[in-house]
N, CA, C and O atoms as CSV, one atom per row, in Angstrom:
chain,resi,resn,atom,element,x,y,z
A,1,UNK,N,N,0.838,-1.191,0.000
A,1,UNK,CA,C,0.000,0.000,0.000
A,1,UNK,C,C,0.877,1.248,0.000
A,1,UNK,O,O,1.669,1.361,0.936
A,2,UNK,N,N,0.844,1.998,-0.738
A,2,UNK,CA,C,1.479,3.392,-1.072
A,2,UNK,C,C,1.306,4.668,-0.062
A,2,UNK,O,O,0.519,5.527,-0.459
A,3,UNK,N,N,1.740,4.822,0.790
A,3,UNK,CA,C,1.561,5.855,1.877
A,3,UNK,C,C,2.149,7.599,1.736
A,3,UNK,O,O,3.348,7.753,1.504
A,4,UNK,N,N,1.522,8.467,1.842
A,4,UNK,CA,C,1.962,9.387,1.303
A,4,UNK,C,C,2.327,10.623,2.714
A,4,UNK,O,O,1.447,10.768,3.563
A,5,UNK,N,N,3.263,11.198,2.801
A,5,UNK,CA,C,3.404,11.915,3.948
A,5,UNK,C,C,3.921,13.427,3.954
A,5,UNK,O,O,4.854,13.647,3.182
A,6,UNK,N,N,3.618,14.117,4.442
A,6,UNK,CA,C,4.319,15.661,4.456
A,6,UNK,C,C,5.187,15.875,5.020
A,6,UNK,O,O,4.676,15.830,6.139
A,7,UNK,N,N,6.441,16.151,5.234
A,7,UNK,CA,C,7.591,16.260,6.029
A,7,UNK,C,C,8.038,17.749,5.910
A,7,UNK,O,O,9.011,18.064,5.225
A,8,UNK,N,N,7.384,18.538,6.515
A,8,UNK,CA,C,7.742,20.107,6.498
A,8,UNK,C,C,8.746,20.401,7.137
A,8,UNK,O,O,9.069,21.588,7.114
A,9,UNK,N,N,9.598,19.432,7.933
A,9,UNK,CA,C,10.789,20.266,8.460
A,9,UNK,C,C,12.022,19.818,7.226
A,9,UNK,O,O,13.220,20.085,7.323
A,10,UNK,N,N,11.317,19.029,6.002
A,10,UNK,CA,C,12.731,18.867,5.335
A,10,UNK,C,C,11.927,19.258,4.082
A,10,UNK,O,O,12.353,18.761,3.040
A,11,UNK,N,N,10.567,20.260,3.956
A,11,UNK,CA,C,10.521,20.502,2.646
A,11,UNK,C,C,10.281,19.192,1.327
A,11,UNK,O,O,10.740,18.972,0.206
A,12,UNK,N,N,9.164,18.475,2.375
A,12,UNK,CA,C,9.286,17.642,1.137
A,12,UNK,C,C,8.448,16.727,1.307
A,12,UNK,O,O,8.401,16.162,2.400
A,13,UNK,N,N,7.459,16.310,0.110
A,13,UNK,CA,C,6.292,15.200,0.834
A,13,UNK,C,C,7.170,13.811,-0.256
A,13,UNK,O,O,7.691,13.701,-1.366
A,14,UNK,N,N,6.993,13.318,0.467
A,14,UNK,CA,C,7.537,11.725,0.437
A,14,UNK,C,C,6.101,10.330,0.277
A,14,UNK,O,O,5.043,10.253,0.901
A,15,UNK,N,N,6.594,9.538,-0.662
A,15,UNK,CA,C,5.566,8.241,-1.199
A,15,UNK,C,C,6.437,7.233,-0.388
A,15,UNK,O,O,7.648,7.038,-0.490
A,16,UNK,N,N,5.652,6.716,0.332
A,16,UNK,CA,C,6.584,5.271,0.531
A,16,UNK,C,C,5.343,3.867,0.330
A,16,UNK,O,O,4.113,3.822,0.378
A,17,UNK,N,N,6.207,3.055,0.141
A,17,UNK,CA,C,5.491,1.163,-0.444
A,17,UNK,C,C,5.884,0.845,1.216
A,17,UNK,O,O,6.973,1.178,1.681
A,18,UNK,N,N,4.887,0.192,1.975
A,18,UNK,CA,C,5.455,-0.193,3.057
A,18,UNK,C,C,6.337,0.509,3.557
A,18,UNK,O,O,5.803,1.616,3.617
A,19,UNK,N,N,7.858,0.642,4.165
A,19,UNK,CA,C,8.574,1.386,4.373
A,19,UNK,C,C,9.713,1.794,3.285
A,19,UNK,O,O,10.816,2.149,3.703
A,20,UNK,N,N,9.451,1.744,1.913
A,20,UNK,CA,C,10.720,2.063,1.455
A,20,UNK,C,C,10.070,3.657,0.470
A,20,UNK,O,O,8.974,3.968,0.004
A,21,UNK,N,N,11.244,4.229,0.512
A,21,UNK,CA,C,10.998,5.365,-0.141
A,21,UNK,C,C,10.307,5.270,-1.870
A,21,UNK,O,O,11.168,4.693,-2.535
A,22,UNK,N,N,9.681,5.456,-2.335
A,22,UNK,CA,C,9.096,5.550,-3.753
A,22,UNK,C,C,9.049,6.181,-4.010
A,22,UNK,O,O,8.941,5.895,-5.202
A,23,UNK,N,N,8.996,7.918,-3.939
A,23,UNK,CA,C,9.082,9.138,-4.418
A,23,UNK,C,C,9.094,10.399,-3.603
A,23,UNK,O,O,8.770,10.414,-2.416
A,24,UNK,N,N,9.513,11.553,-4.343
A,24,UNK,CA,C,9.330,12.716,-3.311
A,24,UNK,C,C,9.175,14.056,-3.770
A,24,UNK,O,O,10.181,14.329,-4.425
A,25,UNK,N,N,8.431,14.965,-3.736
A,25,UNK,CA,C,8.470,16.160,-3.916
A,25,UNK,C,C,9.005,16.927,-3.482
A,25,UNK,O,O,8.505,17.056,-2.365
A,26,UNK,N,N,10.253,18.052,-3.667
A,26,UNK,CA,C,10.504,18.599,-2.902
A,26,UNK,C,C,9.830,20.485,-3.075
A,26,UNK,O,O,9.042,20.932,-3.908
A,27,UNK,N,N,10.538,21.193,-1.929
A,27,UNK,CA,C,10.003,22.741,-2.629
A,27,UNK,C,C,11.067,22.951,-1.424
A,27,UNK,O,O,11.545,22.290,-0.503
A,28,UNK,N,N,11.165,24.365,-2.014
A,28,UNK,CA,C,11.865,25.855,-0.814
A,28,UNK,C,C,11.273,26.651,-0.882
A,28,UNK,O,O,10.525,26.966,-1.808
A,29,UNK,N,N,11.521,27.304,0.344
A,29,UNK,CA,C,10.523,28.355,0.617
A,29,UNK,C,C,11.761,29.944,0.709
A,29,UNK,O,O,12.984,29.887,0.842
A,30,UNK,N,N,11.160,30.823,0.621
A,30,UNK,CA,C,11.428,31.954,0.306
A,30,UNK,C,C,10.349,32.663,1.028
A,30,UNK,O,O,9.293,32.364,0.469
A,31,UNK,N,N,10.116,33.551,2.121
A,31,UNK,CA,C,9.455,34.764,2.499
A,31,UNK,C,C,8.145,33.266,2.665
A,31,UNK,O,O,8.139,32.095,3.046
A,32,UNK,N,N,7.165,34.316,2.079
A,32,UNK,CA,C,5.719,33.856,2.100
A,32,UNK,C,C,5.565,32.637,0.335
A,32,UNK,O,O,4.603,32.794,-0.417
A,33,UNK,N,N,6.322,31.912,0.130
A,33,UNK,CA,C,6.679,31.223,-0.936
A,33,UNK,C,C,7.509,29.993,-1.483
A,33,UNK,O,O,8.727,29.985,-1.666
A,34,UNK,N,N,6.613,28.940,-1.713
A,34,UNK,CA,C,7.403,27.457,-1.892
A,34,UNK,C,C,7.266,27.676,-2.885
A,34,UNK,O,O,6.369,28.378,-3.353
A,35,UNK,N,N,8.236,27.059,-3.537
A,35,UNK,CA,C,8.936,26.420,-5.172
A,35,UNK,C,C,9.271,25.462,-5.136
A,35,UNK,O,O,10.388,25.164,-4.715
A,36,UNK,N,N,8.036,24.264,-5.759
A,36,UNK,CA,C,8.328,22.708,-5.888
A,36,UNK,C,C,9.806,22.859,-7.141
A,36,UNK,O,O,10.016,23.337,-8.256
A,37,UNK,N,N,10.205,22.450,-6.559
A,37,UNK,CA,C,12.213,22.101,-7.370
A,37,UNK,C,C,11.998,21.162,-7.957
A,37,UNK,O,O,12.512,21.189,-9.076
A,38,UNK,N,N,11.094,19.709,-7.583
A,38,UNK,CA,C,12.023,18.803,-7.623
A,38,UNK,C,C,10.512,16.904,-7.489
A,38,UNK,O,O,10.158,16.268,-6.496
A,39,UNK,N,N,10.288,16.802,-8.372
A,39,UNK,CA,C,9.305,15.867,-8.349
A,39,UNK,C,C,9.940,14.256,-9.261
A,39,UNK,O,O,10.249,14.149,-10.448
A,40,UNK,N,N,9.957,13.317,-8.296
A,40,UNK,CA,C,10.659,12.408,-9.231
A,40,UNK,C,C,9.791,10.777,-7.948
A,40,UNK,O,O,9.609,10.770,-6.731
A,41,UNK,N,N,9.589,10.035,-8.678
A,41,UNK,CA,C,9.156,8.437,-8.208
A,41,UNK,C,C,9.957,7.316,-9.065
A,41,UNK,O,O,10.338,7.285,-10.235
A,42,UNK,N,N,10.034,6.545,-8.141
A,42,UNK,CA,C,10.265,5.273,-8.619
A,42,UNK,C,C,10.273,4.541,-10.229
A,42,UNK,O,O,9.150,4.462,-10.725
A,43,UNK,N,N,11.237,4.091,-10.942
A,43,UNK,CA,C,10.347,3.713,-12.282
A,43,UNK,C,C,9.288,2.895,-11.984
A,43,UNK,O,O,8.146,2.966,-12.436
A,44,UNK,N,N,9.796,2.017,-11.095
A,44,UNK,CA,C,8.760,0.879,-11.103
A,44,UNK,C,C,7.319,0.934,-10.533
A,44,UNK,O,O,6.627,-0.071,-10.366
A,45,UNK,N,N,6.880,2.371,-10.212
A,45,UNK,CA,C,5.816,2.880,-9.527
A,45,UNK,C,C,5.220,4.196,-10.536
A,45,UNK,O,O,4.344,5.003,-10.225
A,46,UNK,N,N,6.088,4.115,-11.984
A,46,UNK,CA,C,5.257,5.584,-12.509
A,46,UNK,C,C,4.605,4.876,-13.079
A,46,UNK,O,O,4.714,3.657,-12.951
A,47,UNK,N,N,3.498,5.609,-14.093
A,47,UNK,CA,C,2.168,5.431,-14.463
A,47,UNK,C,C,0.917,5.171,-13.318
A,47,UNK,O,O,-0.157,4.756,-13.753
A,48,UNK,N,N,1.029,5.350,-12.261
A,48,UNK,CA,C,-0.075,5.141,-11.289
A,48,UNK,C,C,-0.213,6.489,-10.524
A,48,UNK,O,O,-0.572,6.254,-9.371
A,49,UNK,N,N,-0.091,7.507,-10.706
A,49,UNK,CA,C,-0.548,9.262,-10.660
A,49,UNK,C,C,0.031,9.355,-9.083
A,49,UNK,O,O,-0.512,10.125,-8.291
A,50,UNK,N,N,1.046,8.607,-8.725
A,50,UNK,CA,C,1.949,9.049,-7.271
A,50,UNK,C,C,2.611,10.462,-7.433
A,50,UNK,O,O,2.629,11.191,-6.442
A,51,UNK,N,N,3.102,10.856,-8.493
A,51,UNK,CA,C,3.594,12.242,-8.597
A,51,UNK,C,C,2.378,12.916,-8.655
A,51,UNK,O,O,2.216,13.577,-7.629
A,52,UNK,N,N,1.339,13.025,-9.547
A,52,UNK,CA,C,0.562,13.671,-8.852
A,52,UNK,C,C,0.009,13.750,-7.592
A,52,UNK,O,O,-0.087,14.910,-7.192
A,53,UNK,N,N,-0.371,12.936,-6.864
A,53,UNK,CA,C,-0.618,12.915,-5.285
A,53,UNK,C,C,0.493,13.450,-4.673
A,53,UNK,O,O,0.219,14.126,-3.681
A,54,UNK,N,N,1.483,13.375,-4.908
A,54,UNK,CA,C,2.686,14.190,-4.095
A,54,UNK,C,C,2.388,15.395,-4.338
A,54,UNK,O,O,2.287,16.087,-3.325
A,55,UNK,N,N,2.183,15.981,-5.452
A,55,UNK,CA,C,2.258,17.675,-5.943
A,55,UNK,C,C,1.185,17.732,-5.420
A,55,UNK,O,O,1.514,17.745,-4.234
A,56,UNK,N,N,-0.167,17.789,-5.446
A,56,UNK,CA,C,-1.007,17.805,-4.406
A,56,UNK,C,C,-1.305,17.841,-3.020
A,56,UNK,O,O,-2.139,18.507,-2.407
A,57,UNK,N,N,-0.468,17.001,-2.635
A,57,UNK,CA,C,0.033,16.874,-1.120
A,57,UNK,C,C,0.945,18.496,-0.902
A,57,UNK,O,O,1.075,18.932,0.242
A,58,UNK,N,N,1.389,19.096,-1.831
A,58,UNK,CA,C,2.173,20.087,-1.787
A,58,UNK,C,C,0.815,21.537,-1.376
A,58,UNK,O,O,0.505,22.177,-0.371
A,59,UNK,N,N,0.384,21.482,-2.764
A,59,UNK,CA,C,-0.389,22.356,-2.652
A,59,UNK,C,C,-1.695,22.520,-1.633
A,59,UNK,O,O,-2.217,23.582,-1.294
A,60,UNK,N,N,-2.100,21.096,-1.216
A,60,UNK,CA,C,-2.940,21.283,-0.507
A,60,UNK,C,C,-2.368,21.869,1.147
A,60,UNK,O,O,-2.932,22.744,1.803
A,61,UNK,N,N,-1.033,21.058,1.581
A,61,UNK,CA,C,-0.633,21.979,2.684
A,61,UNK,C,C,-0.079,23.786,2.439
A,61,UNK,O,O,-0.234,24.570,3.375
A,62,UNK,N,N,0.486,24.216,1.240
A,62,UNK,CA,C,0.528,25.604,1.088
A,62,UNK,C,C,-0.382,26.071,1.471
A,62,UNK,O,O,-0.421,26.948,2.333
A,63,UNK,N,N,-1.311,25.576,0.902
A,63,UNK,CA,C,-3.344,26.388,1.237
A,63,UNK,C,C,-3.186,26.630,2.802
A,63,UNK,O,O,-3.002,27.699,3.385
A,64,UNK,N,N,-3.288,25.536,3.245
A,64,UNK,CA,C,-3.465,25.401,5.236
A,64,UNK,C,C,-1.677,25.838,5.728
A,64,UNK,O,O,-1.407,25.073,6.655
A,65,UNK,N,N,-0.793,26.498,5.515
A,65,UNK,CA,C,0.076,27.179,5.748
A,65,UNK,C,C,-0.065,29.067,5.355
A,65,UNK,O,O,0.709,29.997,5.582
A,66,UNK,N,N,-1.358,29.009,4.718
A,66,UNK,CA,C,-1.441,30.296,3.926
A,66,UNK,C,C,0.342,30.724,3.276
A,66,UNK,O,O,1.093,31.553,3.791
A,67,UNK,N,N,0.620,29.918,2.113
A,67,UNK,CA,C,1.669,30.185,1.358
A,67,UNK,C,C,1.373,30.111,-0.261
A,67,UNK,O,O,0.619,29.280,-0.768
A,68,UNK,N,N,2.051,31.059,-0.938
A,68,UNK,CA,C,1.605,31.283,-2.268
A,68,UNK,C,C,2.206,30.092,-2.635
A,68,UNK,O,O,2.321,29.368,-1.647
A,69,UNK,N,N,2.774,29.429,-3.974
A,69,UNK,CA,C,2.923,28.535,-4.571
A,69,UNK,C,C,3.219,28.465,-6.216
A,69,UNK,O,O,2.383,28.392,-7.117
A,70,UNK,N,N,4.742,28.513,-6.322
A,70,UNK,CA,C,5.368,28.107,-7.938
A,70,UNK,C,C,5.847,26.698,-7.924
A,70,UNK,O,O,5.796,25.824,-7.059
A,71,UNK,N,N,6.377,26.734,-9.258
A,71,UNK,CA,C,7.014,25.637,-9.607
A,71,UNK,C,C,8.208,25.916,-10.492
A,71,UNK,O,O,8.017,26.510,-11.553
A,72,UNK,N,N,9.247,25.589,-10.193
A,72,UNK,CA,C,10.466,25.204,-11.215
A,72,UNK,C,C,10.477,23.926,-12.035
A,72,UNK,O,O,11.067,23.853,-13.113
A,73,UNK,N,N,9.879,23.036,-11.549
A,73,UNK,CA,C,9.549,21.624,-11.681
A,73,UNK,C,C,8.462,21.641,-12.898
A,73,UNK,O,O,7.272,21.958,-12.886
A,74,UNK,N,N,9.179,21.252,-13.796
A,74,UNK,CA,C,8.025,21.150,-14.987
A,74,UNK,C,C,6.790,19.916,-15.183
A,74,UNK,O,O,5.955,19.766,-16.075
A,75,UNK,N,N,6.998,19.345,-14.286
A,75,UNK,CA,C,5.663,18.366,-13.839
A,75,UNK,C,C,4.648,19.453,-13.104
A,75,UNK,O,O,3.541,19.802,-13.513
A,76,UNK,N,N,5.376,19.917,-11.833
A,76,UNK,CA,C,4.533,20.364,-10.855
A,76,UNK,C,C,3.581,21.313,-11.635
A,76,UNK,O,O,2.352,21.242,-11.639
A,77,UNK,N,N,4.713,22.630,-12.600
A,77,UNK,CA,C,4.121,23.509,-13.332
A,77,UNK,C,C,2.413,23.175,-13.569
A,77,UNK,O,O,1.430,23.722,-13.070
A,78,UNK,N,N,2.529,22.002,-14.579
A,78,UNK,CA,C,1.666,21.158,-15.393
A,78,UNK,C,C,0.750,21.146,-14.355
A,78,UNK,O,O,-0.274,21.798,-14.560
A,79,UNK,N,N,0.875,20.442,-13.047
A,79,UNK,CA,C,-0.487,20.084,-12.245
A,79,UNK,C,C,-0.599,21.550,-11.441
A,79,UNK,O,O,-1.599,21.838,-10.783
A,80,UNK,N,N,0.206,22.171,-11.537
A,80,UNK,CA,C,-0.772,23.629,-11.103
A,80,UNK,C,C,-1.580,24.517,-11.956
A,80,UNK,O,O,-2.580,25.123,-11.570
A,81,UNK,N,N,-0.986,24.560,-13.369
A,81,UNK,CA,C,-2.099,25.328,-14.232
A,81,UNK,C,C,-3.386,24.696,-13.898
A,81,UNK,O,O,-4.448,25.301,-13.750
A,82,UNK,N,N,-3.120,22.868,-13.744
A,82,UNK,CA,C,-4.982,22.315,-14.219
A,82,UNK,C,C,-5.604,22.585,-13.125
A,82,UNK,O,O,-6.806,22.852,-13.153
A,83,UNK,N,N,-4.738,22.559,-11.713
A,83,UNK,CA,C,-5.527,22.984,-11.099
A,83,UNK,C,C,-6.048,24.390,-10.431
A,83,UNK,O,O,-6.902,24.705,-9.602
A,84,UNK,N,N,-5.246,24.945,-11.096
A,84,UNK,CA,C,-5.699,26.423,-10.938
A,84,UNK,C,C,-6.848,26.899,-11.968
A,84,UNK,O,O,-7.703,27.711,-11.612
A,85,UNK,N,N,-6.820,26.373,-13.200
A,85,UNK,CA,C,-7.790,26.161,-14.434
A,85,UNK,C,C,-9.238,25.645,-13.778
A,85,UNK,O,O,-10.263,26.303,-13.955
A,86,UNK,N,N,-9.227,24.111,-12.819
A,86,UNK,CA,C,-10.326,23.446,-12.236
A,86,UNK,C,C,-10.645,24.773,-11.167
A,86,UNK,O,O,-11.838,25.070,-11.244
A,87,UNK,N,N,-9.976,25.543,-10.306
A,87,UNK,CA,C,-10.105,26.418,-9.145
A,87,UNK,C,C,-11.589,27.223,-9.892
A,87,UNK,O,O,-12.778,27.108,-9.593
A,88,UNK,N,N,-10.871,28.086,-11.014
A,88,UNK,CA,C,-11.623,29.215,-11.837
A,88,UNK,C,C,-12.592,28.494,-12.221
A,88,UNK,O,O,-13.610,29.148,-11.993
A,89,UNK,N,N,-12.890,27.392,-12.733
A,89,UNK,CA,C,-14.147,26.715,-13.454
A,89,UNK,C,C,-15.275,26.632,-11.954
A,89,UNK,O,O,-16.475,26.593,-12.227
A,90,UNK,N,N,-14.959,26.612,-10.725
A,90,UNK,CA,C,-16.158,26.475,-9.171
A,90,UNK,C,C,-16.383,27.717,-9.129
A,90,UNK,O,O,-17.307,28.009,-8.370
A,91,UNK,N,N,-15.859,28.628,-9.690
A,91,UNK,CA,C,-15.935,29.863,-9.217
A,91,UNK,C,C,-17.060,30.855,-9.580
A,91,UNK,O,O,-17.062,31.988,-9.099
């Protein structure tokens, strides 16, 4: 089972299989501002949307930190337009 966790004192939400590491998002923060750097999983675990649940896991704690939110990470980029795109479509 794929467990997904937030680790804010190292900047970084982490996938693990049982106990072994499977992927991780990272970001830095700056002032009032994280910048996911850094999104990468397992080969043997891509195609099953774990990087997305990580970048998610990102953005959803920015929200409940009240912190704005970029990306350098050209994955992350990708899942923040759609979901900034899905945000404007409730609105």
């Amino acid at each position: 089972m794929i467990n997904i966790k937030f680790i804010r004192k190292e900047n970084r939400v982490v996938a693990y299989d049982n106990n072994i590491e499977i992927g991780e998002c990272k970001f830095s923060e700056l002032d009032n501002t994280w910048n996911i750097i850094h999104t990468i999983v397992d080969i043997k675990y891509q195609g099953q949307g774990i990087a997305r649940k990580l970048v998610q896991y990102v953005i959803e704690n920015s929200e409940k930190c009240n912190k704005n939110l970029i990306a350098e990470c050209s994955y992350a980029k990708k899942v923040l337009e759609t979901s900034y795109q899905k945000k404007q479509k409730r609105i």
